[in-house]
CHARMM-style PDB file with segment names, atoms N, HN, CA, C and O in Angstrom:
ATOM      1  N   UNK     1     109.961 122.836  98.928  1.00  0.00      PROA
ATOM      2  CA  UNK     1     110.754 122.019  99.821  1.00  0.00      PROA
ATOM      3  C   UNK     1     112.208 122.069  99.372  1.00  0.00      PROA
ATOM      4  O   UNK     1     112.529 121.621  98.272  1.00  0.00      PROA
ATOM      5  N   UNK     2     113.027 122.566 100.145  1.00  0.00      PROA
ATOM      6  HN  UNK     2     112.766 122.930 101.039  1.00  0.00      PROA
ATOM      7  CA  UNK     2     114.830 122.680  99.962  1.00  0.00      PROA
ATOM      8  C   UNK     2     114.696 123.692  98.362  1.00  0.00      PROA
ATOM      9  O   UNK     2     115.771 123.635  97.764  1.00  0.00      PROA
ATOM     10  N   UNK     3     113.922 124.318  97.814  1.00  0.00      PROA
ATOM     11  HN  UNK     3     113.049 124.364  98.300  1.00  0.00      PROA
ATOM     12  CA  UNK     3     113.977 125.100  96.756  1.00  0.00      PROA
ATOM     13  C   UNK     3     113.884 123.702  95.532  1.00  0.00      PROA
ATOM     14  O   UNK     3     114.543 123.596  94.498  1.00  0.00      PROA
ATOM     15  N   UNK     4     113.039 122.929  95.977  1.00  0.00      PROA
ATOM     16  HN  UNK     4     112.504 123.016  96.818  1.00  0.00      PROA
ATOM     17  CA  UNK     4     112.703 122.159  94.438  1.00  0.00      PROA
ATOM     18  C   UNK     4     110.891 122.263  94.814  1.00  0.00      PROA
ATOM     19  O   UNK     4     110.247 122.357  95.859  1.00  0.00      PROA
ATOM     20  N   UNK     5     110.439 122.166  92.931  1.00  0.00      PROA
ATOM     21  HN  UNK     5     110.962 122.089  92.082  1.00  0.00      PROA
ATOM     22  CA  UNK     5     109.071 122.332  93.057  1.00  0.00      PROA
ATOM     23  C   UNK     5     108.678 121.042  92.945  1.00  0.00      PROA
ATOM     24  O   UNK     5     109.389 120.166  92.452  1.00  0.00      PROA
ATOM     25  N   UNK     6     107.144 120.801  93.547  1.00  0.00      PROA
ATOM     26  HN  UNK     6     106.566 121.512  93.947  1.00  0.00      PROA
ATOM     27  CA  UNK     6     106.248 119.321  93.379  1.00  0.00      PROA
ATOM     28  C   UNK     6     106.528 118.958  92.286  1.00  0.00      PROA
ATOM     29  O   UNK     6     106.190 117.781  92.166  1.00  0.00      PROA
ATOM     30  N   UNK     7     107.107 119.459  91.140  1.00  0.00      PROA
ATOM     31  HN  UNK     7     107.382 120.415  91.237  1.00  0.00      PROA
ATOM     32  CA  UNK     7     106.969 118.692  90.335  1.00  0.00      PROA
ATOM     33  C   UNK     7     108.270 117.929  89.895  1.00  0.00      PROA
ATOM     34  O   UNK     7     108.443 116.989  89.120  1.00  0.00      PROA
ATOM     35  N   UNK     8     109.034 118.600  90.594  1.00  0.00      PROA
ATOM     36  HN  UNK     8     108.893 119.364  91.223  1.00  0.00      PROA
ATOM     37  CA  UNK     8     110.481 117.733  90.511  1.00  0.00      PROA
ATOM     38  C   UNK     8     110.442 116.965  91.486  1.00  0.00      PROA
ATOM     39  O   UNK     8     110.467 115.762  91.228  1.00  0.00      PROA
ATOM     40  N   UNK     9     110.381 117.326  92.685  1.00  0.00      PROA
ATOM     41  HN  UNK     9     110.361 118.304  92.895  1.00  0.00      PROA
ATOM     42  CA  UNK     9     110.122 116.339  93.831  1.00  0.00      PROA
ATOM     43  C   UNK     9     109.824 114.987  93.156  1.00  0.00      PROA
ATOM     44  O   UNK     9     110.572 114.025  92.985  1.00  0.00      PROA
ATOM     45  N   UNK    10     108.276 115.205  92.750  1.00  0.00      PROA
ATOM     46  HN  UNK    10     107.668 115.987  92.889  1.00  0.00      PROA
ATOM     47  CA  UNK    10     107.259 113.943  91.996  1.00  0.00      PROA
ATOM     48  C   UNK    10     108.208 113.223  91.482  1.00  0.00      PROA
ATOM     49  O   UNK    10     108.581 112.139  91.930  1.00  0.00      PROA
ATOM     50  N   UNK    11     108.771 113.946  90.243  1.00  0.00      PROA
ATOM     51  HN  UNK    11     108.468 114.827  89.879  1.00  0.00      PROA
ATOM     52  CA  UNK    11     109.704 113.357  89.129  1.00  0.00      PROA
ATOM     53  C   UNK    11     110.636 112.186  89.747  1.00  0.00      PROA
ATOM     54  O   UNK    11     110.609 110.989  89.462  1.00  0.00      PROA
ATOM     55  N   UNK    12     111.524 112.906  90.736  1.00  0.00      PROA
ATOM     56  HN  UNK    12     111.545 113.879  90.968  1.00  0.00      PROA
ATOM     57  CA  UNK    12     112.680 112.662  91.348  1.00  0.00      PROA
ATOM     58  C   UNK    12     112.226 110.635  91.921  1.00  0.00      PROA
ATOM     59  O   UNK    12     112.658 109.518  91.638  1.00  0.00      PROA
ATOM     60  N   UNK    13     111.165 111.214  92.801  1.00  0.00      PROA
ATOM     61  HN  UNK    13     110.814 112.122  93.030  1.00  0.00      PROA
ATOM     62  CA  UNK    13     110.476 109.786  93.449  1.00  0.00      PROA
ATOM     63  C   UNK    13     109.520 108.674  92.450  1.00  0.00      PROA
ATOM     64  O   UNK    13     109.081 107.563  92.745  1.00  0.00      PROA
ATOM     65  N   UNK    14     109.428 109.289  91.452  1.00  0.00      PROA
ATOM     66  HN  UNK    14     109.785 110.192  91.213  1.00  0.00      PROA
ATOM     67  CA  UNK    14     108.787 108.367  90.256  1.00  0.00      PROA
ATOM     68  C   UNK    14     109.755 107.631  89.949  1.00  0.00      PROA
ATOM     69  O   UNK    14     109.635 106.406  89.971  1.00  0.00      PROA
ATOM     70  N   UNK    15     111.163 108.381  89.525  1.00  0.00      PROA
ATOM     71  HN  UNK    15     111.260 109.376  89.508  1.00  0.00      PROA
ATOM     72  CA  UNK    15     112.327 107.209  88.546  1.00  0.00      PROA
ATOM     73  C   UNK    15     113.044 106.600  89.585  1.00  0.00      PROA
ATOM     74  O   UNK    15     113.258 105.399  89.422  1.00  0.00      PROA
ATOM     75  N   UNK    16     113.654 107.341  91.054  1.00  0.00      PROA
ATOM     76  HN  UNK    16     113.480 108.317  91.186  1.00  0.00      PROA
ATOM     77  CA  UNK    16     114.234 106.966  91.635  1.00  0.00      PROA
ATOM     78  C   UNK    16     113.767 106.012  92.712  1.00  0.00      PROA
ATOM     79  O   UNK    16     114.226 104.932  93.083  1.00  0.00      PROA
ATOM     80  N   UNK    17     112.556 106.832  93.169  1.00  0.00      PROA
ATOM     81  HN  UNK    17     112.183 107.709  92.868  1.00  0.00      PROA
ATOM     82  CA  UNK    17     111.911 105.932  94.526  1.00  0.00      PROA
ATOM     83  C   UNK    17     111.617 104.604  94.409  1.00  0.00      PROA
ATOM     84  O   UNK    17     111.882 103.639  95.126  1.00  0.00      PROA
ATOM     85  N   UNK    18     110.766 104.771  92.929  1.00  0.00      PROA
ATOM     86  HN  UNK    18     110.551 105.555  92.346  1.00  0.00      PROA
ATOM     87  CA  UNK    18     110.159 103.746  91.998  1.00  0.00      PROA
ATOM     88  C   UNK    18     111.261 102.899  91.612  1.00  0.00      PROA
ATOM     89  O   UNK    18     110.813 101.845  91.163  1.00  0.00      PROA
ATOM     90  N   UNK    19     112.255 102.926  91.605  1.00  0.00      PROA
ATOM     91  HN  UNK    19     112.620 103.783  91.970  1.00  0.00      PROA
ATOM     92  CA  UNK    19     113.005 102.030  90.902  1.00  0.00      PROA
ATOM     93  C   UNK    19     113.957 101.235  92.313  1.00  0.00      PROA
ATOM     94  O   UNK    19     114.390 100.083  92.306  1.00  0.00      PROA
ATOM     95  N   UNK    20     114.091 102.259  93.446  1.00  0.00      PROA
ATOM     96  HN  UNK    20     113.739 103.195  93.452  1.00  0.00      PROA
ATOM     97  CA  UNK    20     114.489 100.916  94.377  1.00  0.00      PROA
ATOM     98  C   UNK    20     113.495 100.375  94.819  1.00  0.00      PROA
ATOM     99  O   UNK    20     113.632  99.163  94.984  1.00  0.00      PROA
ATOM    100  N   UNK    21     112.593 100.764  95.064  1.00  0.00      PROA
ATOM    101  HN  UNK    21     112.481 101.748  94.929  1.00  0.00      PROA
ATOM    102  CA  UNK    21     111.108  99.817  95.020  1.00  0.00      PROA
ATOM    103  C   UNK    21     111.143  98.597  94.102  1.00  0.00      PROA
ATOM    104  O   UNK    21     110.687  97.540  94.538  1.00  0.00      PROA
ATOM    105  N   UNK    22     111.622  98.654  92.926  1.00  0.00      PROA
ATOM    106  HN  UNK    22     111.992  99.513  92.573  1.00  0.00      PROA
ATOM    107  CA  UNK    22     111.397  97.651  92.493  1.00  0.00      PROA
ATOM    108  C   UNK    22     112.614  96.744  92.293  1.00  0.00      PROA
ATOM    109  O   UNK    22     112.727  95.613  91.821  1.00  0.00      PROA
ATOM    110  N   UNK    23     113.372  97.502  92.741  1.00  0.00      PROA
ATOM    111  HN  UNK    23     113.280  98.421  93.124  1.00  0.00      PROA
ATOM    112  CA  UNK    23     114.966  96.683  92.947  1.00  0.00      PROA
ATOM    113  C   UNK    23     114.502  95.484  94.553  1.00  0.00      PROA
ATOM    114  O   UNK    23     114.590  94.256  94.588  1.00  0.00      PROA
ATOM    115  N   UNK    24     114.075  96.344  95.570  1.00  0.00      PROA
ATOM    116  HN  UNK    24     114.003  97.341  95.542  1.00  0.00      PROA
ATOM    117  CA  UNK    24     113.717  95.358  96.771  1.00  0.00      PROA
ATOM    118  C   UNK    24     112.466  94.639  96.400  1.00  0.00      PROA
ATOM    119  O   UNK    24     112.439  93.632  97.108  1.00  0.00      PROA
ATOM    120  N   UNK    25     111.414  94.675  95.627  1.00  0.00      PROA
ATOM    121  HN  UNK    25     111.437  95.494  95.052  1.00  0.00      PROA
ATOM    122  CA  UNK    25     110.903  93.488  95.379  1.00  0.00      PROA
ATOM    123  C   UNK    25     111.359  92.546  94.641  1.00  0.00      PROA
ATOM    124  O   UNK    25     110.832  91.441  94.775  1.00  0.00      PROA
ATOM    125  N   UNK    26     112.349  92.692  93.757  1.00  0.00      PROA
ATOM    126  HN  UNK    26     112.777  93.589  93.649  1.00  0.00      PROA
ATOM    127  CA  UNK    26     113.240  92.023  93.071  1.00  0.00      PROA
ATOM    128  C   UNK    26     114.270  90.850  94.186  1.00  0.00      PROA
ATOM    129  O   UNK    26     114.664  89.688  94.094  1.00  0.00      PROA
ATOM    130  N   UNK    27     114.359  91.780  95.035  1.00  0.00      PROA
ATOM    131  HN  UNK    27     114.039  92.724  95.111  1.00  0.00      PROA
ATOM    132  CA  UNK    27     114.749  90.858  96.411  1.00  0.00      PROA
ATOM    133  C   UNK    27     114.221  89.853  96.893  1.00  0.00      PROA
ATOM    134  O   UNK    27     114.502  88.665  97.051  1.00  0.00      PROA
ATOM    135  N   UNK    28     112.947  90.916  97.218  1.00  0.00      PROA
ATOM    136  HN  UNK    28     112.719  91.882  97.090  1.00  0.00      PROA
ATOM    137  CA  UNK    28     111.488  89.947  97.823  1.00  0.00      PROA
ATOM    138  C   UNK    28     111.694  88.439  97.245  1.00  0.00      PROA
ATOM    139  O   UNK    28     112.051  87.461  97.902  1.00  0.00      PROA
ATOM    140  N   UNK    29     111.333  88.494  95.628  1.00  0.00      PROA
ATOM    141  HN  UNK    29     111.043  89.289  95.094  1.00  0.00      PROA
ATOM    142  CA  UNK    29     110.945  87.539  94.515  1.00  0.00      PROA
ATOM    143  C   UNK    29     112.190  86.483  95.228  1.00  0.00      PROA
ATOM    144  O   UNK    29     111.977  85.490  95.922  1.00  0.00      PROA
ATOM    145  N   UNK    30     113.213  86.917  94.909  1.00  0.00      PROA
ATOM    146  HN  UNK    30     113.386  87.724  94.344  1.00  0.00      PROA
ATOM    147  CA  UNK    30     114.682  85.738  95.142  1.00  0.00      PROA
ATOM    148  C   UNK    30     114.588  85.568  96.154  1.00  0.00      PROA
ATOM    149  O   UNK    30     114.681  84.342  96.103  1.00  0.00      PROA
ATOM    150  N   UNK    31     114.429  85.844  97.484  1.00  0.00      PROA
ATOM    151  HN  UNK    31     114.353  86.841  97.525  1.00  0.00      PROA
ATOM    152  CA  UNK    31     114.357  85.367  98.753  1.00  0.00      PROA
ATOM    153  C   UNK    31     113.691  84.228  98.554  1.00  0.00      PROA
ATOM    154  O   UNK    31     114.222  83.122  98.652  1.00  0.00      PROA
ATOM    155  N   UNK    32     112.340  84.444  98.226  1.00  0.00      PROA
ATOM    156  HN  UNK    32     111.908  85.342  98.146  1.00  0.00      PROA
ATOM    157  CA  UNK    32     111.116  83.661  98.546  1.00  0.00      PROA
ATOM    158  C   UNK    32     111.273  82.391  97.383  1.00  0.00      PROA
ATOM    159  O   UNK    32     110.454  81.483  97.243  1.00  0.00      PROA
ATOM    160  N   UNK    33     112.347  82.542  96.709  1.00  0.00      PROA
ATOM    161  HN  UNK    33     113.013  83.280  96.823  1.00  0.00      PROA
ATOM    162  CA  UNK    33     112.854  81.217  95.456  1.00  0.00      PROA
ATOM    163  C   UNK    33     113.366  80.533  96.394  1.00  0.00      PROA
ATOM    164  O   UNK    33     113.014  79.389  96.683  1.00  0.00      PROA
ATOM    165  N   UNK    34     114.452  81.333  97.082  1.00  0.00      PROA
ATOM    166  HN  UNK    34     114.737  82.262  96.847  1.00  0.00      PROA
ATOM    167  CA  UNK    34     115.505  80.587  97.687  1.00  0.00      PROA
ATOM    168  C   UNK    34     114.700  79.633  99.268  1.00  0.00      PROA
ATOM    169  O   UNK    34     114.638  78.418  99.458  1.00  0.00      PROA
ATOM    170  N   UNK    35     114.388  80.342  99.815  1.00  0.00      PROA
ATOM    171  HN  UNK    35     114.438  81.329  99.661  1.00  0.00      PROA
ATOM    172  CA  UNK    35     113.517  80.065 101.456  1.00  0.00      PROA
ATOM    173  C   UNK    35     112.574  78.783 101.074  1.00  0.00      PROA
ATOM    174  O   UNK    35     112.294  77.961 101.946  1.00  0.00      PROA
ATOM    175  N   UNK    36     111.923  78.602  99.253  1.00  0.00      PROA
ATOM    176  HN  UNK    36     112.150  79.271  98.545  1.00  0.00      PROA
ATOM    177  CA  UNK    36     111.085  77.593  99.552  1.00  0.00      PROA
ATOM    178  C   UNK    36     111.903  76.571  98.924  1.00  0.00      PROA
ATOM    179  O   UNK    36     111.532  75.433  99.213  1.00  0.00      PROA
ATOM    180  N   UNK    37     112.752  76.630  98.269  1.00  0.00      PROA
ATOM    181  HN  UNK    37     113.054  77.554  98.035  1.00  0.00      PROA
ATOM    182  CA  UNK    37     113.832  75.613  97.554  1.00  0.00      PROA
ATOM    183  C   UNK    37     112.952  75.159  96.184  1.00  0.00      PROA
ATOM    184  O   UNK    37     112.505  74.043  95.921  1.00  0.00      PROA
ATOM    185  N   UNK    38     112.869  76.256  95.498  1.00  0.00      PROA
ATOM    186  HN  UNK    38     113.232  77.163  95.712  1.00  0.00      PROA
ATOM    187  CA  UNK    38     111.820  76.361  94.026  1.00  0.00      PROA
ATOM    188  C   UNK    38     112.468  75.769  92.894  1.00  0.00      PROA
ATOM    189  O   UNK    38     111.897  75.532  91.830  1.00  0.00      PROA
ATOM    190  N   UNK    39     113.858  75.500  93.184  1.00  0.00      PROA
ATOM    191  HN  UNK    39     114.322  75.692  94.048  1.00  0.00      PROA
ATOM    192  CA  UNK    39     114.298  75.051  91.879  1.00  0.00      PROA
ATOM    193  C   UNK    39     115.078  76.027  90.760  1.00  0.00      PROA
ATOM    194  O   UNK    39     115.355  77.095  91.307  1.00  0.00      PROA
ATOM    195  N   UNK    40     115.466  75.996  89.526  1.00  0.00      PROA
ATOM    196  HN  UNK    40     115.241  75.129  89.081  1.00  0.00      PROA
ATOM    197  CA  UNK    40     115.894  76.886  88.534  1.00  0.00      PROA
ATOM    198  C   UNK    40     114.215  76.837  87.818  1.00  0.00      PROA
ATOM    199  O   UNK    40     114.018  78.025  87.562  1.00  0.00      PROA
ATOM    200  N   UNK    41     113.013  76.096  87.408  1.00  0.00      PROA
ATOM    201  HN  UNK    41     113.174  75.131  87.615  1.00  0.00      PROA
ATOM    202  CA  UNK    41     112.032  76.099  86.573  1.00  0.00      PROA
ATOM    203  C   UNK    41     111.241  77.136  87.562  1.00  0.00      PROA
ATOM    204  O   UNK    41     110.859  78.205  87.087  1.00  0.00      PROA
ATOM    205  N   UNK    42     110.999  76.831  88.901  1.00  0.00      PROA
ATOM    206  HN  UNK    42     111.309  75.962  89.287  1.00  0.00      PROA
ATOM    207  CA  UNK    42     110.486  77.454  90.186  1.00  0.00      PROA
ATOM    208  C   UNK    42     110.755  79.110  90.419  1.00  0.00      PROA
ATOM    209  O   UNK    42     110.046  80.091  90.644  1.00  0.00      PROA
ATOM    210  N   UNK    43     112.439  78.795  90.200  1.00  0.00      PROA
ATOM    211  HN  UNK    43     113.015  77.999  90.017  1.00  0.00      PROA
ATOM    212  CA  UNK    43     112.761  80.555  90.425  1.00  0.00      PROA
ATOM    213  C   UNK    43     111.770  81.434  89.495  1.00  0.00      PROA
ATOM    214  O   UNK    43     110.960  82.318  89.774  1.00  0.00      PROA
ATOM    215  N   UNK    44     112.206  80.769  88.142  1.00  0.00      PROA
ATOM    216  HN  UNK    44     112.865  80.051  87.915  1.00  0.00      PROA
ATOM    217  CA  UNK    44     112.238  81.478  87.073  1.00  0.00      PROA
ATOM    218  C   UNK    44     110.397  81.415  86.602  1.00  0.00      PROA
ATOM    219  O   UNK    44     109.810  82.112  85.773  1.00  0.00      PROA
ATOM    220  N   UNK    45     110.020  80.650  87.218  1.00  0.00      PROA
ATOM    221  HN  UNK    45     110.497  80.085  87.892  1.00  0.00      PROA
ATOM    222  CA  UNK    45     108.335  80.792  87.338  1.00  0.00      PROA
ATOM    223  C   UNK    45     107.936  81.964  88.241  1.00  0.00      PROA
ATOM    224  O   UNK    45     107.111  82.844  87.994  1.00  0.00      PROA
ATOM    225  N   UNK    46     108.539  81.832  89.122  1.00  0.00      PROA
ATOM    226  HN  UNK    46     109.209  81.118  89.323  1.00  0.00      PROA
ATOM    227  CA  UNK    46     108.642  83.187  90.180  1.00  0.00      PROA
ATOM    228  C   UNK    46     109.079  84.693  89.372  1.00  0.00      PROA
ATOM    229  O   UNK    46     108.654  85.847  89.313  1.00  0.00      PROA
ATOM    230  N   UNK    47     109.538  84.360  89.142  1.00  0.00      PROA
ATOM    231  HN  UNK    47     109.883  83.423  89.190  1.00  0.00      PROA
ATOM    232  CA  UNK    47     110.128  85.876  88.627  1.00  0.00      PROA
ATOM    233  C   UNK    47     109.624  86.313  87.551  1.00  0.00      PROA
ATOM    234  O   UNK    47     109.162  87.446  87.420  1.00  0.00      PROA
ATOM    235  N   UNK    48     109.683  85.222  86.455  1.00  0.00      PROA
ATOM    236  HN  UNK    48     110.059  84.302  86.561  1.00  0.00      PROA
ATOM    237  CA  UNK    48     108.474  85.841  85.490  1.00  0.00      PROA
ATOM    238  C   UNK    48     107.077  86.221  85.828  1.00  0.00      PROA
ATOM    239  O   UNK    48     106.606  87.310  85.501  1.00  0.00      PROA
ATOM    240  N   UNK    49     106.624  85.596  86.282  1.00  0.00      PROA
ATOM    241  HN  UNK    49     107.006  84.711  86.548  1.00  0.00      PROA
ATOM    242  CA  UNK    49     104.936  86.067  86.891  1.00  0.00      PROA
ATOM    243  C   UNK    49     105.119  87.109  87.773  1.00  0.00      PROA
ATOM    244  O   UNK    49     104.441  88.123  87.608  1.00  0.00      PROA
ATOM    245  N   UNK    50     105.956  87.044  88.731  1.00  0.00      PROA
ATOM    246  HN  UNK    50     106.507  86.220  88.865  1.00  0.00      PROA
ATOM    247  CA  UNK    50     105.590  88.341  90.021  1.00  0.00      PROA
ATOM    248  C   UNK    50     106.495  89.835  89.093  1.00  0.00      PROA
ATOM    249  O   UNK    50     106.090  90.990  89.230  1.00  0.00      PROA
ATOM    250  N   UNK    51     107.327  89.590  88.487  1.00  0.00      PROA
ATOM    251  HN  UNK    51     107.656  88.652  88.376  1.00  0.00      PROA
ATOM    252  CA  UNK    51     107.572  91.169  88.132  1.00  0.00      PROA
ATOM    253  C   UNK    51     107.477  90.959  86.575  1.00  0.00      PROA
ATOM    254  O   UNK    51     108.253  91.419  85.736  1.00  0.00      PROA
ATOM    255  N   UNK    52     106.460  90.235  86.375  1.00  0.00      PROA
ATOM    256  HN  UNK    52     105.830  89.862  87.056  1.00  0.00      PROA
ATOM    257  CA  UNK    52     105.457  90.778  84.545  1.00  0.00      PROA
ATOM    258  C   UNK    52     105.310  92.216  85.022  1.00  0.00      PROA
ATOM    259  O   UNK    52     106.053  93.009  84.444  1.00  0.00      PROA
ATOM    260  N   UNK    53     104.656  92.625  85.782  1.00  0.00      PROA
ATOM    261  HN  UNK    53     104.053  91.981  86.252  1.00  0.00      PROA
ATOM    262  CA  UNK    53     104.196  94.320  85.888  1.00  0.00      PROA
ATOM    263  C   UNK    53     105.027  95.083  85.644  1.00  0.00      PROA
ATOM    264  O   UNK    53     104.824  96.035  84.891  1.00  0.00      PROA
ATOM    265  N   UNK    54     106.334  94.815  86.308  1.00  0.00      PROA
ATOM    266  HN  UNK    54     106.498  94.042  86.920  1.00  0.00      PROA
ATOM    267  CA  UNK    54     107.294  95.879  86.517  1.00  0.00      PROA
ATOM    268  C   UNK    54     107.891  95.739  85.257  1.00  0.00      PROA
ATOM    269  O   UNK    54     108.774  96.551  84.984  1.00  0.00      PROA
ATOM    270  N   UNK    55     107.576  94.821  84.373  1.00  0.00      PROA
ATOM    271  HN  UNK    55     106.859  94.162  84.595  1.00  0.00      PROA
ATOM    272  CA  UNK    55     108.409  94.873  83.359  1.00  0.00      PROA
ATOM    273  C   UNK    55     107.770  95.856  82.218  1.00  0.00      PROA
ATOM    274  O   UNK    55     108.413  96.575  81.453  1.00  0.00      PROA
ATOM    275  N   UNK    56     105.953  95.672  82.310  1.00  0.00      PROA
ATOM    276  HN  UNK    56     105.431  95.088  82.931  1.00  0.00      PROA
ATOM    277  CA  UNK    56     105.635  96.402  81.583  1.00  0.00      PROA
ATOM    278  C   UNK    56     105.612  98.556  82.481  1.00  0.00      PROA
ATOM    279  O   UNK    56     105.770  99.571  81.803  1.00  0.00      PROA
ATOM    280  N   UNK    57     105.471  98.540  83.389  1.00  0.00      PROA
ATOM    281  HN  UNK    57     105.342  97.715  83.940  1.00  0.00      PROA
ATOM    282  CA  UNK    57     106.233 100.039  84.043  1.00  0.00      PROA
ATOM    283  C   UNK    57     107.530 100.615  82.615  1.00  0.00      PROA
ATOM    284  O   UNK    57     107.590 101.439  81.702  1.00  0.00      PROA
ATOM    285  N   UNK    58     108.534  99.309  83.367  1.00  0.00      PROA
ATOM    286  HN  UNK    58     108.485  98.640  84.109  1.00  0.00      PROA
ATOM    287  CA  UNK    58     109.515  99.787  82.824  1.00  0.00      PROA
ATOM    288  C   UNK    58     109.729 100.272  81.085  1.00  0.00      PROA
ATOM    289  O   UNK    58     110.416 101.176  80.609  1.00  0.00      PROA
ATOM    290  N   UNK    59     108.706  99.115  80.324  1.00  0.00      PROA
ATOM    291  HN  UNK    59     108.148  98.381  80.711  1.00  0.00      PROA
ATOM    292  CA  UNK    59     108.582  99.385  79.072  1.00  0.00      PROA
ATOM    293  C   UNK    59     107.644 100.769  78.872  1.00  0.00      PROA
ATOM    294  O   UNK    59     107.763 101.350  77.793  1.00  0.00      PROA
ATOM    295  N   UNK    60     107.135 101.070  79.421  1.00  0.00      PROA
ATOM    296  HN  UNK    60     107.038 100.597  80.298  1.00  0.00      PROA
ATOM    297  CA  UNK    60     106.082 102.242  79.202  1.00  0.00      PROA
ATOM    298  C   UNK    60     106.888 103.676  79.494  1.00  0.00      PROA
ATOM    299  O   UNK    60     106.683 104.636  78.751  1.00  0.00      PROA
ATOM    300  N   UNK    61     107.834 103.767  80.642  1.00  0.00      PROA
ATOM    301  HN  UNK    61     108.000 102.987  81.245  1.00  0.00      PROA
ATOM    302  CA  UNK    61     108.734 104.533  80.931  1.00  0.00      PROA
ATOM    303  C   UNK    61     109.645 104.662  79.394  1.00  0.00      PROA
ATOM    304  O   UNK    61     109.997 105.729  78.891  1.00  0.00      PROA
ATOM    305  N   UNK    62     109.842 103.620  78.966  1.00  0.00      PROA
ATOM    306  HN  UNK    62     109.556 102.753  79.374  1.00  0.00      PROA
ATOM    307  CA  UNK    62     111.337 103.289  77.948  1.00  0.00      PROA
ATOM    308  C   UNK    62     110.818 103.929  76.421  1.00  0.00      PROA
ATOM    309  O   UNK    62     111.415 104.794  75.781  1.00  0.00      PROA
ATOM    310  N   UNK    63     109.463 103.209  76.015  1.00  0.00      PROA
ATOM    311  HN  UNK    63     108.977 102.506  76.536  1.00  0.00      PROA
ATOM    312  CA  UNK    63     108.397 104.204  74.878  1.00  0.00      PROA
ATOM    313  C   UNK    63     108.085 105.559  75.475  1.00  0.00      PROA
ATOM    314  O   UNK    63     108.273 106.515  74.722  1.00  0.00      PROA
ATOM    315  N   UNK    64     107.642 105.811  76.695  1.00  0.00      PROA
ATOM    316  HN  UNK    64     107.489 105.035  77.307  1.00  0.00      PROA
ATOM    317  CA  UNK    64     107.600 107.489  76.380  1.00  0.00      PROA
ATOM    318  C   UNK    64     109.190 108.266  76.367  1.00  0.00      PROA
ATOM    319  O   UNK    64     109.225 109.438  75.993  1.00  0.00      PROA
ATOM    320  N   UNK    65     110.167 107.747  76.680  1.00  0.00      PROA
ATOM    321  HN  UNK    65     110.139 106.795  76.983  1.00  0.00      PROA
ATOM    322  CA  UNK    65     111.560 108.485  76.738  1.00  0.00      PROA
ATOM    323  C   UNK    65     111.905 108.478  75.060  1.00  0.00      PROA
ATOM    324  O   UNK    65     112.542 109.415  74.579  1.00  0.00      PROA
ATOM    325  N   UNK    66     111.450 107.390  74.250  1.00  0.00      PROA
ATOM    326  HN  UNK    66     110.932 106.629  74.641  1.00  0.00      PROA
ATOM    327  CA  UNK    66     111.684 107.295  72.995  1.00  0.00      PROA
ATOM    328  C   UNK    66     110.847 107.962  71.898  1.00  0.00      PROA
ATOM    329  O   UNK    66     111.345 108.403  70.862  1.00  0.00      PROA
ATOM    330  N   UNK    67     109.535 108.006  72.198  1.00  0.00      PROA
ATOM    331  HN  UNK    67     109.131 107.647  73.039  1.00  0.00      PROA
ATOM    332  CA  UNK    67     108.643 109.311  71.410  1.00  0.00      PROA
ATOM    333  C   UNK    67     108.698 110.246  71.879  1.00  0.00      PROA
ATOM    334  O   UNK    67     107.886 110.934  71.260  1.00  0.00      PROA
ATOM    335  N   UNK    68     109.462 111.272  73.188  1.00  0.00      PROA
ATOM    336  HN  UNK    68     110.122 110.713  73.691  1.00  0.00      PROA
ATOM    337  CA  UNK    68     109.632 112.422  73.938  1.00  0.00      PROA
ATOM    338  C   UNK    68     108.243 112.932  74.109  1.00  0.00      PROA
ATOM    339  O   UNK    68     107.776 114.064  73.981  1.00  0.00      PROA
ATOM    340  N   UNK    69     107.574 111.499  74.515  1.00  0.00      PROA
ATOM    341  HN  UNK    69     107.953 110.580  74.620  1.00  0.00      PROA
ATOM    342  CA  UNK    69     106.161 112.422  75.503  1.00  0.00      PROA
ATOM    343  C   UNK    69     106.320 112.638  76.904  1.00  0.00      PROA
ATOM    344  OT1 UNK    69     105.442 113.218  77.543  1.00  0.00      PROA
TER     345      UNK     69
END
């Protein structure tokens, strides 16, 4: 496709795709603070629980860039 192989493609949409993906659920999360009137304890209950995952993604991304697996 345009002279890149599946496996850059892949690459490309893993760090990049993947990461505004998780920039607009990052949205999602604050909207849905703000729309129910959650508070600063509320937000921040929100945000810790709904992107725990993405935090561990991101740490797993951050250890393999640091042992060069």
């Amino acid at each position: 496709m345009f002279g890149f192989s599946e496996e850059q493609v892949a690459n490309w949409g893993m760090t990049f795709g993947l990461g505004a993906f998780m920039l607009f659920m990052l949205f999602i999360i604050g909207e849905l603070a703000y729309r129910s009137k959650a508070g600063k304890v509320g937000t921040f209950a929100l945000f810790f629980v709904l992107a725990f995952g993405m935090v561990g993604f991101v740490a797993k991304s951050v250890i393999q860039k640091m042992w060069g697996i």
